[in-house]
N, C-alpha and C positions, 0 to 999 in steps of 0.2 A: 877319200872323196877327191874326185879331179874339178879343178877349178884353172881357169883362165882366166889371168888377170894382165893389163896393157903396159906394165914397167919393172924393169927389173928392182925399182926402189918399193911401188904397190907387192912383188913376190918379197920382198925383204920385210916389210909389216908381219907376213904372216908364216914365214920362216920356223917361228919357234913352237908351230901350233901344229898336237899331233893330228894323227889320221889325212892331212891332204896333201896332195900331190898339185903341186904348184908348175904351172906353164905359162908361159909368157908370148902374148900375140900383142902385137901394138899395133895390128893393120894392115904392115904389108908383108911381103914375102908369104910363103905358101902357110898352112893353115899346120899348127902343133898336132902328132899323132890322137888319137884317141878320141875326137869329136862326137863320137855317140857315148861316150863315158862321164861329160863335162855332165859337173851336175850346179855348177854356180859358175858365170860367166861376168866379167866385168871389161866392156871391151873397152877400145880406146875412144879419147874424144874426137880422134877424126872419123869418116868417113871410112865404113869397115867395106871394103868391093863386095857383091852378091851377097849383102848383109840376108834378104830370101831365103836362098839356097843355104847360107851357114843356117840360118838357125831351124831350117829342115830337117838338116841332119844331126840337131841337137836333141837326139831323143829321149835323152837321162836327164835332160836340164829342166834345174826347179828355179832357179834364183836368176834372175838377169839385174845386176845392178849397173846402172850407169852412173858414169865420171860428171852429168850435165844433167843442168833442172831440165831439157826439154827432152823429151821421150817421143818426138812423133816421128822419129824413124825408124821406131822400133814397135808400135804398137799394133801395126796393121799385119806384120807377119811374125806377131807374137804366139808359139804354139799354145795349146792349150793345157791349162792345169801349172802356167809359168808364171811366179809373181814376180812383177816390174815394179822395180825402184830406181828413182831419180835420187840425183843428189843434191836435193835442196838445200839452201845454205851455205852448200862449197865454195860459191864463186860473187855471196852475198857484195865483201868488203870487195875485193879486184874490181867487178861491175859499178857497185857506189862509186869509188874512187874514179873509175875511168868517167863517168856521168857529171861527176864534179870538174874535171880536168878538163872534161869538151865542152860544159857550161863556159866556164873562164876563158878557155881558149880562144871560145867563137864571140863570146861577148867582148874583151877584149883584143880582139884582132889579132894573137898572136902566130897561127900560120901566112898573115900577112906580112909581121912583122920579122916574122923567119926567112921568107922571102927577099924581102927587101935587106936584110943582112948579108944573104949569099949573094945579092946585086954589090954591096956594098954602097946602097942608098938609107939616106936620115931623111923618113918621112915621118916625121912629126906630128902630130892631130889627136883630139880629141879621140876617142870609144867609149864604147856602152860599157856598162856594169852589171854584174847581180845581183849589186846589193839594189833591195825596193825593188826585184821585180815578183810577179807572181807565179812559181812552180808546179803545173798540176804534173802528177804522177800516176797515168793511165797502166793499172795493172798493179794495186799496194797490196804486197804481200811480203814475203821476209825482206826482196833487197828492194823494195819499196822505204822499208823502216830502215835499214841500213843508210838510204840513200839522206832519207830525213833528217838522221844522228847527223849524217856529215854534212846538212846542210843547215843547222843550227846556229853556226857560229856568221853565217852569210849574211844576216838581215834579209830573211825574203819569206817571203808566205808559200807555205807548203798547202797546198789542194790534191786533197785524194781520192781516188777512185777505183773501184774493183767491181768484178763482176756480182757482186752483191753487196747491195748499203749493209752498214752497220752505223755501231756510233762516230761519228768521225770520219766517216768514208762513204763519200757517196757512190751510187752505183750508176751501173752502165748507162740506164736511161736516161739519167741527168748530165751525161758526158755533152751533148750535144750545147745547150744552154751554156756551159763552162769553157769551153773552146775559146770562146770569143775574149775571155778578160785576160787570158794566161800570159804569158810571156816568153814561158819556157812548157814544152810539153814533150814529158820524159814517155818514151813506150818501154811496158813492162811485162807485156803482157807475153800469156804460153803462145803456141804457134798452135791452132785448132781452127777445128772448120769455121767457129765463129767469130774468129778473129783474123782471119784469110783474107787480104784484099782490106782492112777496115777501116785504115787510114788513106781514104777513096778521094777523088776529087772535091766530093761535098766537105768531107772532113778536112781538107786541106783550107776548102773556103770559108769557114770558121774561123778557123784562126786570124787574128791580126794581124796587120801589117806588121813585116819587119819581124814577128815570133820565130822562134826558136823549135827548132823539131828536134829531139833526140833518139834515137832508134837503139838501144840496147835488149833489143827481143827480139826479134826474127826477119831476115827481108822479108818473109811472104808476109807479113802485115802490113804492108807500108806497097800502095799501086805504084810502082815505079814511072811509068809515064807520066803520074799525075805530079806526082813529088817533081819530078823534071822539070813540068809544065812552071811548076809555080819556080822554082829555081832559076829557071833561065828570063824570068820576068822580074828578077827581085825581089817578089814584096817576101819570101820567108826564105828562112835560111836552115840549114839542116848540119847534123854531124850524124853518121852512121856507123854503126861500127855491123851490122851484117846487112846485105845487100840481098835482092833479087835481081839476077840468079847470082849465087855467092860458090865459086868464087867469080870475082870481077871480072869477065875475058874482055886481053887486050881491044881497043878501042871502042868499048863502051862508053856512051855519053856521062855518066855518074863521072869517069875521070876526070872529066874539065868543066862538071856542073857547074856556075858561080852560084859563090857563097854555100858550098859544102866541105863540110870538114870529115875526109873519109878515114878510118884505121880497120886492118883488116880481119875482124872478128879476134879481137884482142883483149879488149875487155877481163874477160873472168881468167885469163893465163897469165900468174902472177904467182910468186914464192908462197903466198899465202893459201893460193888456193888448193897449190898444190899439196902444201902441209894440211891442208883440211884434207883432202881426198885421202888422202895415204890413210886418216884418222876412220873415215866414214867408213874404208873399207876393210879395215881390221873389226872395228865395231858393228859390220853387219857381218859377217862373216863367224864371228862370238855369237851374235846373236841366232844366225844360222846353226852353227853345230850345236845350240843349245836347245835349241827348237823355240826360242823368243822369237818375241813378235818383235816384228822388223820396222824398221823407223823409212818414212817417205814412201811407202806404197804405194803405188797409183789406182785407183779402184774407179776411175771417171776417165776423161779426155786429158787431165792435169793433173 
């Protein structure tokens, strides 16, 4: 069985397993012989060129596992009869951790204070904290809970939200009413039509003076004019770590937004996550030649 996979550490996973013929494509340079033979593909996390046309001419292919919980660059020119998996989970602890680090950062002034170090100015004062503020968590799902574990030891109130109430979790329609008490409002959510644009102008004016926006889900959820608008006036303040359009071209306003704390799609790229991936794709890959059912399906928009 031919399988592409994006590293030569992901081909070393599966090294000792008979029957497949292992290639390695990480996106660039020209594309491995054999492309109507793949019959399990795991491409890389970046951006694969005429991802289209590649998976056109993938006419053996059953398996498309991705390296990333979001699959919406892959679903629209998905052939048919192809099961898509994400990798939920992989990048749960990297993402919490980065969410926690740009809460503190921005609450506590530290790219101000990094600033003022390379001036080699002592400006002194007062910041905010996060202990006692209130966290809603727009999109709880695994690294929603992830996100919660590691914000346990903060003193702050966790407020949850997903595209459907349950116990403990309110849903989407209740977002609106919620807006206004938060402090800090973590985005979580997939990248889908109905989450396209939904952190709008309106939703910006919810929030309260001075709130916190975090964006660890996709720029296209987040209207970038609007988030500017409110930026360059003060009253809220942001950390993003992916952008519309991402990447950032030189002299874009997001550069010199005040009061945003930018990183460039970093988040879930960390030793950990990488050690999860290497794991997710040995165990679907078992699970594949086995002919088990395969874990993270996508069978919906998510």
């Amino acid at each position: 069985m031919k399988i592409w996979v994006p590293s030569e550490e992901s081909a070393g996973v599966l090294e000792d397993l008979p029957r497949l013929e292992t290639s390695v494509y990480d996106g660039s340079g020209p594309l491995p012989d054999g492309i109507d033979e793949v019959e399990v593909w795991v491409p890389p996390l970046i951006y694969v060129p005429d991802l289209a046309g590649t998976l056109a001419r993938m006419t053996s292919l059953r398996l498309l596992q991705t390296v990333s919980a979001g699959v919406e660059a892959y679903r629209p020119h998905l052939p048919p009869g192809v099961v898509l998996c994400n990798a939920r989970g992989v990048h749960d602890a990297g993402t919490a951790e980065w969410a926690v680090g740009v809460m503190i950062a921005v609450q506590r002034e530290f790219p101000g204070f990094a600033g003022a170090q390379s001036r080699g100015e002592w400006t002194y004062h007062h910041t905010g904290a996060l202990a006692d503020s209130r966290v809603l968590i727009v999109g709880y799902g695994s690294i929603g809970a992830a996100l919660e574990r590691r914000l346990s030891g903060f003193e702050v109130e966790v407020v949850r939200v997903a595209r459907t109430a349950r116990d403990g979790v309110h849903g989407m329609a209740e977002l609106p009413a919620l807006l206004p008490e938060a402090d800090v409002v973590v985005l979580l959510v997939p990248a889908t039509a109905d989450t396209a644009g939904m952190v709008d102008e309106a939703f910006l004016a919810r929030m309260k003076d001075g709130a916190l926006l975090v964006n660890a889900a996709r720029g296209s959820v987040v209207d970038t004019g609007a988030l500017l608008a409110e930026l360059t006036t003060g009253r809220l303040r942001a950390a993003l770590d992916v952008t519309d359009p991402e990447p950032l071209p030189d002299g874009h306003p997001l550069w010199s937004a005040p009061g945003l704390f930018l990183t460039p799609h970093i988040a879930g790229s960390t030793p950990a996550s990488q050690r999860r991936t290497l794991r997710l794709i040995r165990s679907q890959v078992l699970r594949y030649l086995a002919g088990e059912r395969l874990n993270n399906v996508i069978t919906d928009a998510y």
